[in-house]
ZAMARGU-4260 file (C-alpha; in steps of 0.2 Angstrom, whole numbers, plus 5000, padded with zeros to 4 digits):
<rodrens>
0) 5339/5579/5571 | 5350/5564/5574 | 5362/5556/5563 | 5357/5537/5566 | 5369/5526/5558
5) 5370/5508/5558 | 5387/5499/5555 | 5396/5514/5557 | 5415/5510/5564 | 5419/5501/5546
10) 5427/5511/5530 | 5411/5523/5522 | 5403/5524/5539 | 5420/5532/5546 | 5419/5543/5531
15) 5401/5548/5531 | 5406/5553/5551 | 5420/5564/5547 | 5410/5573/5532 | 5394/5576/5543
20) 5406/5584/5557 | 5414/5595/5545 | 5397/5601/5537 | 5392/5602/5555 | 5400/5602/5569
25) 5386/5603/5580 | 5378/5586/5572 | 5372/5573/5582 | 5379/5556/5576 | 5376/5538/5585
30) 5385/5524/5578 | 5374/5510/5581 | 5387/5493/5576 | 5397/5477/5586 | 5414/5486/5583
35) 5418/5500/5595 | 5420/5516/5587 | 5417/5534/5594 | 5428/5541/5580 | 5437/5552/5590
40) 5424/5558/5600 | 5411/5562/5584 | 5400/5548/5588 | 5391/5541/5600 | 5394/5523/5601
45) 5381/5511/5606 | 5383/5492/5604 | 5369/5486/5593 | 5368/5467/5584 | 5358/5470/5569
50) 5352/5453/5570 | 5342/5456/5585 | 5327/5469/5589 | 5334/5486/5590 | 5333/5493/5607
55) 5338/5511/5608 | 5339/5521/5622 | 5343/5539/5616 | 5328/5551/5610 | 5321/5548/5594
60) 5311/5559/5583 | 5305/5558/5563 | 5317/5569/5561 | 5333/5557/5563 | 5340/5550/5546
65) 5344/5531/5546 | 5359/5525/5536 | 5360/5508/5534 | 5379/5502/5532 | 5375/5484/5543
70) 5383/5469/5531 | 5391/5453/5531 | 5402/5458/5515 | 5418/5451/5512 | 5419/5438/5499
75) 5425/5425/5498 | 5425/5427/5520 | 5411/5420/5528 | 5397/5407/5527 | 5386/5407/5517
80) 5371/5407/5530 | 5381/5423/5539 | 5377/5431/5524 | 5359/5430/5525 | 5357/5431/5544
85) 5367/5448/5545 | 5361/5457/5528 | 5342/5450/5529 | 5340/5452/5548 | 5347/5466/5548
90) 5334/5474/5536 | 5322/5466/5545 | 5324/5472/5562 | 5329/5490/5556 | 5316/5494/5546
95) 5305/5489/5562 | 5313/5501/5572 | 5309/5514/5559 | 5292/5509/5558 | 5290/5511/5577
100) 5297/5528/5578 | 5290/5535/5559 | 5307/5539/5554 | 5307/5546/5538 | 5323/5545/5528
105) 5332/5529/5528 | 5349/5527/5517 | 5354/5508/5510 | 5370/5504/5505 | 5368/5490/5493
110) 5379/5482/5481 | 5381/5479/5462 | 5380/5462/5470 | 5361/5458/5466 | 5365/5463/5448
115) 5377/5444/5445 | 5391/5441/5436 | 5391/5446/5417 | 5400/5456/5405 | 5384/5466/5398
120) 5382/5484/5408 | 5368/5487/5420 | 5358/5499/5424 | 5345/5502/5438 | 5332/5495/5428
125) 5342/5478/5422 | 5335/5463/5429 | 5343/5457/5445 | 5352/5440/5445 | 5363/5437/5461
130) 5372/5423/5458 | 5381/5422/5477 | 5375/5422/5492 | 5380/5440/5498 | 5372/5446/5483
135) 5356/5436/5485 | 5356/5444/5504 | 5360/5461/5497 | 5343/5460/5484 | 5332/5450/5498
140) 5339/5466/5509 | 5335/5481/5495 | 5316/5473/5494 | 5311/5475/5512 | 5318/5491/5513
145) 5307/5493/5497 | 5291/5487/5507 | 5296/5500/5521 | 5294/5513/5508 | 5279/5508/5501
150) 5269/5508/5518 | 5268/5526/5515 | 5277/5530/5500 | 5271/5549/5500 | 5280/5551/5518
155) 5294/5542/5518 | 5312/5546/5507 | 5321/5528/5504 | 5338/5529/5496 | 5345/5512/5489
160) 5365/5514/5484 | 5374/5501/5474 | 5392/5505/5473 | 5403/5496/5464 | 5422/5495/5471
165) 5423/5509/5484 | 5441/5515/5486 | 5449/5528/5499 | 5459/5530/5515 | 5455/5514/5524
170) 5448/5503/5513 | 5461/5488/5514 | 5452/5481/5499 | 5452/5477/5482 | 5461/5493/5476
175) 5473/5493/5491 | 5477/5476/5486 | 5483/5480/5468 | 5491/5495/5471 | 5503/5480/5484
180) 5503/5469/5470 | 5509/5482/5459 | 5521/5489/5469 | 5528/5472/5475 | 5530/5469/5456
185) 5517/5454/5461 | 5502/5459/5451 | 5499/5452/5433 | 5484/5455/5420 | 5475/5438/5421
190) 5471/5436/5403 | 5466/5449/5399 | 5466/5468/5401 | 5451/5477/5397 | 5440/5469/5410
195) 5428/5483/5416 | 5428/5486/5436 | 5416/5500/5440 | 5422/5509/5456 | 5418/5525/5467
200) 5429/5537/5477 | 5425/5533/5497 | 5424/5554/5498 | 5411/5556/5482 | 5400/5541/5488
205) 5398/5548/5505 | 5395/5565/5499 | 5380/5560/5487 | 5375/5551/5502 | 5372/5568/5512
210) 5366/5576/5496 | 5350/5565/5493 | 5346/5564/5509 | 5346/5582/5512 | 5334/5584/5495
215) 5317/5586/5503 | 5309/5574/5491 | 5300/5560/5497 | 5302/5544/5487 | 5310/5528/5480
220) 5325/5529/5471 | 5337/5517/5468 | 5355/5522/5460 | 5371/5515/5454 | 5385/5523/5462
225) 5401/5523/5450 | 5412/5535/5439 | 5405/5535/5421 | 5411/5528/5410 | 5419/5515/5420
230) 5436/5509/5418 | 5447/5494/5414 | 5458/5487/5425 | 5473/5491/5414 | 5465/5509/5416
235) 5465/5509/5434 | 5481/5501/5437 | 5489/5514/5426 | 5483/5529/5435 | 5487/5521/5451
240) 5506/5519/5442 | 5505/5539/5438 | 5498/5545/5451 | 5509/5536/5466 | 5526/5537/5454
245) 5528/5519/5452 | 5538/5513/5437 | 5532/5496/5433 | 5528/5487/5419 | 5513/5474/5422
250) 5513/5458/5410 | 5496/5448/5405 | 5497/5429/5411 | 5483/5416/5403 | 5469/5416/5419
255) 5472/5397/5422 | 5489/5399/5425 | 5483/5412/5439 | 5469/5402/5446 | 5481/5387/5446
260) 5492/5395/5456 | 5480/5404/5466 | 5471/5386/5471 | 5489/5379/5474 | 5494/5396/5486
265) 5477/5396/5494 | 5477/5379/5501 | 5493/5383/5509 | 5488/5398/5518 | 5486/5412/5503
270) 5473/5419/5514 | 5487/5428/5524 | 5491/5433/5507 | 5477/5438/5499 | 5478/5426/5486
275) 5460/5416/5482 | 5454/5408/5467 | 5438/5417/5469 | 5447/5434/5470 | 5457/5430/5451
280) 5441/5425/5444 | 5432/5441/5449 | 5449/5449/5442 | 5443/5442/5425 | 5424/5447/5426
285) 5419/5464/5422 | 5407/5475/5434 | 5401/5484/5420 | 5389/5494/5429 | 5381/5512/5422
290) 5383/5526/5434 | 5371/5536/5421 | 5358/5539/5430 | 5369/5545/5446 | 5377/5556/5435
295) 5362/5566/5430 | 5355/5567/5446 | 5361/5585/5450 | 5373/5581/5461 | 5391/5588/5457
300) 5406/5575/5457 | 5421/5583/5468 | 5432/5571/5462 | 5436/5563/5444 | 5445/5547/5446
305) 5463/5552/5444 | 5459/5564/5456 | 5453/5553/5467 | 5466/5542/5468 | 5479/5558/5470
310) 5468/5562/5484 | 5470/5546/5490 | 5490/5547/5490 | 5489/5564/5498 | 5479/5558/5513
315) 5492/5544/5514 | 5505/5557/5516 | 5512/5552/5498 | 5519/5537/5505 | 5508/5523/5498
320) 5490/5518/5497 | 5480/5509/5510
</rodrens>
């Protein structure tokens, strides 16, 4: 069996990597993606544009498991028409290749994207309204992987994830980003501080991930992947203040003032910086997602979330987090 995993030199396919190897060493991993990454020798690295027909040219069996980490998925970032050629092609041409070779297991990673910006909390079964492009890809994405399934629903184990913020060792993302502004003294509460951001350790995702697919159960099943109950962001930062030894004090500033200043930063290079008006706005809406039904599924969290960040400062050699 092979390990066949598309867009895997990024941040969760590098962890989903180095998990397989330590589970098994003798596991046979290729790393289908645009970025050259044999991860020190446990890959294989093929070049592969997901845009275009998959050719492969390795032996492929049934047996080989298919994880799906190809996206266009940094916003704000790109155009918005990358977004749908990357994430929807992608799909497209993927689940082709499976279909030609009656692979059986195929693994997703989704987004809470589909789901749209609101304050309410949703669940699997909430009604998907995408309100950007990524997350209009992301859904478009999730229903042909659907109709893959459904050719031959009794056969065929389809896994969809949507994480919510996924923090760890190389993530250079949202969390990284305010534990800097923290640190640097240049983080504020925009307005507010009980806005809900759902997230999931980089380590506990990819260890569900090996945990479904290994369940010899063939089926459709969609889940949220995020800590429950999910935590504001004065939660977050404070355990990111305990956990790293940081004495700080973070002060609340009206959300205009923010944006203001963001637009004015961001039109003088605040992309350098990491500074976007979109960014402060999705500061001040909640991703109030449910990770109920994950939590229930039988598969045992390693990690609660202090832990996780902990874990977090430890691979970083207690230093910082990035």
């Amino acid at each position: 069996m092979n390990y066949i995993i598309f867009g895997g030199s990024g941040f969760i396919g590098t962890h989903l990597i180095n998990l397989l190897k330590e589970e098994n060493t003798e596991a046979i991993i290729y790393n289908l993606d645009i970025i050259e990454n044999n991860h020190n020798g446990k890959s294989n690295f093929i070049f592969c544009d997901v845009r275009n027909p998959i050719g492969i040219n390795f032996p492929v069996t049934k047996n080989d498991v298919i994880f799906n980490f190809s996206a266009i998925h940094i916003t704000p970032g790109h155009q918005d028409y990358e977004y749908f050629e990357t994430n929807i092609l992608g799909a497209e041409n993927i689940t082709i290749f499976a279909e030609e070779f009656k692979i059986e297991k195929i693994l997703f990673t989704s987004s809470i994207a589909p789901y749209g910006a609101s304050e309410s909390i949703k669940k699997e079964t909430s009604l998907p309204m995408p309100n950007t492009p990524y997350g209009i890809s992301k859904l478009v994405a999730e229903k042909i992987h659907i109709a893959w399934q459904n050719k031959n629903q009794h056969n065929k184990q389809l896994t969809i994830l949507r994480p919510g913020v996924v923090f760890g060792k190389g993530e250079n993302g949202n969390f990284t980003r305010l534990y800097w502004g923290i640190k640097e003294r240049k983080f504020f509460y925009p307005g507010r501080r009980d806005t809900i951001k759902s997230s999931i350790y980089v380590k506990e995702l990819v260890g569900f991930m090996l945990y479904r697919i290994n369940l010899d159960i063939y089926n459709f099943e969609l889940y949220n992947c995020v800590y429950t109950p999910a935590l504001s962001i004065e939660q977050i930062a404070n355990t990111i203040i305990k956990t790293t030894n940081l004495n700080r004090n973070i002060f609340t500033i009206p959300g205009w003032i923010l944006k203001s200043a963001a637009g004015i930063i961001g039109f003088f290079g605040g992309k350098k910086l990491g500074i976007h008006p979109d960014r402060v706005k999705k500061l001040i809406i909640s991703t109030n997602v449910s990770g109920e039904k994950l939590a229930k599924s039988g598969y045992q969290f390693k990690y609660s979330f202090e832990e996780a960040i902990t874990d977090w400062f430890i691979d970083n050699d207690k230093k910082y987090l990035k």
